[in-house]
C-alpha positions in Angstrom: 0.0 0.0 0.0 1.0 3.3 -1.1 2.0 5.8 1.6 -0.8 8.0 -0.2 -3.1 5.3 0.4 -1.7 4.5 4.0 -2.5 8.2 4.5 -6.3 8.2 3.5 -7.1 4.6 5.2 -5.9 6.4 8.4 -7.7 9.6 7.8 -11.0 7.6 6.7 -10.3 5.4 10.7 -10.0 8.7 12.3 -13.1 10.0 10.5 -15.3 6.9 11.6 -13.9 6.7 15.3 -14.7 10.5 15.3 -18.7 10.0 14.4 -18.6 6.6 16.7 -17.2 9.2 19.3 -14.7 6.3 19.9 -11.4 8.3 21.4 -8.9 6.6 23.5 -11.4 4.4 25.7 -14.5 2.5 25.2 -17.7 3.4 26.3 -20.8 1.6 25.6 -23.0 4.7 25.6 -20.8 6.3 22.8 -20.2 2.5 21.1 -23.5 1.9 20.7 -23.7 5.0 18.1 -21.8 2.8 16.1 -24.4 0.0 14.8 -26.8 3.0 13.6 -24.2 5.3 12.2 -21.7 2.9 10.9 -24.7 1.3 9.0 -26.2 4.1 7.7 -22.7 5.0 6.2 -21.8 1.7 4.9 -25.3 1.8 3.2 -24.0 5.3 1.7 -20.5 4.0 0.6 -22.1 1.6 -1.0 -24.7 3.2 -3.3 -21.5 5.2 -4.4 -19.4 1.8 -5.1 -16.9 2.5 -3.0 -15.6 -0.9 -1.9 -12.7 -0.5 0.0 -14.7 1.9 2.1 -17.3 -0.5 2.6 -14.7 -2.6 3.6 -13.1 -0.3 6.3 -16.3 0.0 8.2 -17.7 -3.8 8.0 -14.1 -4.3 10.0 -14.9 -1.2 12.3 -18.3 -1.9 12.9 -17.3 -5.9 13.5 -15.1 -5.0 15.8 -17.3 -2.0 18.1 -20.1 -4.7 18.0 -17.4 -7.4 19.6 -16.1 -5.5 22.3 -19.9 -4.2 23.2 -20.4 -8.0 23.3 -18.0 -8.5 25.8 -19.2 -5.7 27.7 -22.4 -6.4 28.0 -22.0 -10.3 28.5 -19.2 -9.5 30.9 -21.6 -6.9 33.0 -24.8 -9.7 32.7 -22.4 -12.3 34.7 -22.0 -10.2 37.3 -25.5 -9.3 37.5 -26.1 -13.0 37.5 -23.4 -14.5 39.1 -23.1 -11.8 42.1 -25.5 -8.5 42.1 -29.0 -10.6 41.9 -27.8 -12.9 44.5 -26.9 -10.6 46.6 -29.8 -8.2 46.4 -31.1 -7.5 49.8 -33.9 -5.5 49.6 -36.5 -4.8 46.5 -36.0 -1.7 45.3 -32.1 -3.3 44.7 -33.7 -6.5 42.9 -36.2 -4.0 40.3 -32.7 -2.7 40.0 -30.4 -5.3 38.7 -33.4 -7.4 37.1 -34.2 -3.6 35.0 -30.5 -3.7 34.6 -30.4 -7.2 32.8 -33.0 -6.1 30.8 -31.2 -3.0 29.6 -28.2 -4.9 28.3 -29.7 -7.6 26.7 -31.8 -5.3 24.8 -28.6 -3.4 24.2 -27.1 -7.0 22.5 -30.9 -7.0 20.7 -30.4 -3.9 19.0 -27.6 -5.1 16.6 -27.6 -8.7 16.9 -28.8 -10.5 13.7 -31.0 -13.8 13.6 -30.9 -16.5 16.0 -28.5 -14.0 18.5 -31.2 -11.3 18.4 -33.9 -13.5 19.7 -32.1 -15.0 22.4 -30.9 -11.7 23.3 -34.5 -10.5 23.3 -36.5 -13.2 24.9 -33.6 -13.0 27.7 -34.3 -9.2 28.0 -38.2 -9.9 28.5 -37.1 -12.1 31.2 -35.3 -9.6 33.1 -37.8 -6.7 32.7 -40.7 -9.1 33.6 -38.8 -10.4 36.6 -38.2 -6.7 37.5 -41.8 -5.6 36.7 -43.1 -8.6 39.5 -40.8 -7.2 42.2 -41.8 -3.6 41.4 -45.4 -4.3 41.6 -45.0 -5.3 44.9 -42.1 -3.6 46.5 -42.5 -0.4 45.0 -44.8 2.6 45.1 -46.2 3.8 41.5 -43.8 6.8 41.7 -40.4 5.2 42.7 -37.9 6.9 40.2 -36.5 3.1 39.8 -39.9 1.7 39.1 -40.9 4.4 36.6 -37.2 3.7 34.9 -38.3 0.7 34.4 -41.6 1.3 32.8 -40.0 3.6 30.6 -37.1 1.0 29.9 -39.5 -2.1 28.9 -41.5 0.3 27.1 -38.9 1.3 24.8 -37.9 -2.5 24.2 -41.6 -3.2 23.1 -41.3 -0.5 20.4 -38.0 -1.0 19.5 -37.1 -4.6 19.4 -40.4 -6.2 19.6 -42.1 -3.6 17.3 -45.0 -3.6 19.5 -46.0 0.1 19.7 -49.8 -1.0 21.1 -47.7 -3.1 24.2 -45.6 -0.3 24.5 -48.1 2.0 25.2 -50.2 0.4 27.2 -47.1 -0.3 29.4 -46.4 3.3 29.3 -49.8 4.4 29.8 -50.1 2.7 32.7 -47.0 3.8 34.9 -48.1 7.3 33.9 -51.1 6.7 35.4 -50.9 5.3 38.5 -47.9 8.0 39.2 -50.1 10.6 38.0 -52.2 9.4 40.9 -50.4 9.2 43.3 -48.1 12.4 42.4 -48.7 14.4 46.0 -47.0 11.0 47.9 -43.8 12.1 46.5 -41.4 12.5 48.6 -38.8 15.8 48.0 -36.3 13.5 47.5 -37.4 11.5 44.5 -39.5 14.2 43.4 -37.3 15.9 40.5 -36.5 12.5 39.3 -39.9 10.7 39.2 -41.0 13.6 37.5 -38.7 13.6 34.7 -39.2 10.7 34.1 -42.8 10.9 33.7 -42.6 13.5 31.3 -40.6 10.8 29.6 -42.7 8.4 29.4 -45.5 11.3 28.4 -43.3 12.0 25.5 -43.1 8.5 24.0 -46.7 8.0 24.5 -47.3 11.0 22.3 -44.9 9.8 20.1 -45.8 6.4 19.7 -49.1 7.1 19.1 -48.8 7.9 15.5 -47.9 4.4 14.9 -51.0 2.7 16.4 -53.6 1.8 13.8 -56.7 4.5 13.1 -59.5 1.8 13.8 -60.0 -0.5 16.9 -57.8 -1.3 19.5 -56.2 2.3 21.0 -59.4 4.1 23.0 -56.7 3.6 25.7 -54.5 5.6 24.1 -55.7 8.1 22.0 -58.9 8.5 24.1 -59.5 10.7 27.4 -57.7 13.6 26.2 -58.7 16.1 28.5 -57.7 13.7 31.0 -53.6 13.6 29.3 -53.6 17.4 28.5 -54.3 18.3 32.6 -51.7 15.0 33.5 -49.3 16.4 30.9 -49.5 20.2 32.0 -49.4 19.0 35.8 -46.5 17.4 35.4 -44.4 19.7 33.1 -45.5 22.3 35.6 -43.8 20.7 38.6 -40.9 19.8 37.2 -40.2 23.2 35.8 -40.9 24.2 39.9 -38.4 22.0 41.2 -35.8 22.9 38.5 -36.3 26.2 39.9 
């Protein structure tokens, strides 16, 4: 290879580290950028022919989604092997079970095939065996609790492409928070809060995808009822910002 060359194929590395926001360290949160942005690229490169492009990021993106691999099944061990064991209370068990979740659903989201499913029915598992604890242990407006809604939520519409489980899931947390918003304590108050408004979001969001006829009074009905829980809510956390 050319030193010309040699000089590109570096520049073209730094240019795709620089958009993974890949530095001198890995971090999954930045990694994770990777199988979206590296594949909408290689989809680009390709439509213009360039093959030794393509080339350079199949390697690149190979080699982010093995190291978030081993991240994420080196974290799920411990979770297993140590934190889940170990869990002495509730809220800590909604905790690591929400947390197994999470990273499986992280594998999910670029795993191909066989992988993928495993990856997702193992996350279901984990947010379902957090969800039974949480029910139970947990008041409607625990910060961790709502988390979780919000997590599981987010799986159903993005791995399971379930947008009608999603927000009923969704709906629901809101809802029995939105109840029970004046047993808040000050402590948890900013962050239950924000997440709510979270979860509000989505909702609206996800919406739009649920089908015109049949099925969605629960969600796109009662709107006087979501516009006052909506404006409640952004109210109060624009109060204790302040």
């Amino acid at each position: 290879m050319s030193t010309e060359k040699e000089r590109e194929t570096r520049v073209y590395m730094a240019k795709l580290a620089e958009q993974a926001e890949r530095y001198d360290g890995t971090s999954i949160s930045r990694s994770f950028t990777v199988s979206c942005g590296q594949g909408i690229l290689f989809l680009k490169e390709e439509s213009k022919g360039n093959d030794g492009n393509v080339k350079l990021i199949k390697g690149y993106r190979q080699k982010v989604e093995e190291e978030l691999s081993k991240i994420c099944n080196d974290i799920l061990s411990i979770i297993d092997d140590h934190l889940v064991p170990s869990s002495a209370s509730g809220e800590a068990t909604v905790f690591y079970y929400k947390m197994k979740g999470d990273y499986y659903r992280y594998l999910a989201e670029f795993k191909a095939d066989q992988e993928r499913k495993d990856a997702a029915d193992q996350s279901l598992k984990g947010y379902e065996a957090a969800s039974a604890t949480a029910s139970t242990d947990l008041p409607s407006t625990h910060p961790i609790r709502l988390g979780l809604a919000l997590n599981f939520s987010v799986f159903y519409y993005e791995i399971m492409n379930s947008p009608e489980r999603a927000c009923h899931l969704a709906k629901q947390a809101f809802d029995e928070a939105i109840a029970e918003l004046d047993t808040l304590s000050e402590e948890s108050y900013k962050d239950s809060t924000l997440i709510m408004q979270l979860l509000r979001d989505n909702l609206t969001l996800w919406t739009s995808d649920l089908p015109e006829d049949g099925g969605d009074d629960d969600f796109k009905g009662e709107e006087s009822k979501e516009k006052h829980a909506e404006g409640e809510v952004s109210s109060r956390i624009i109060a204790s910002i302040e």
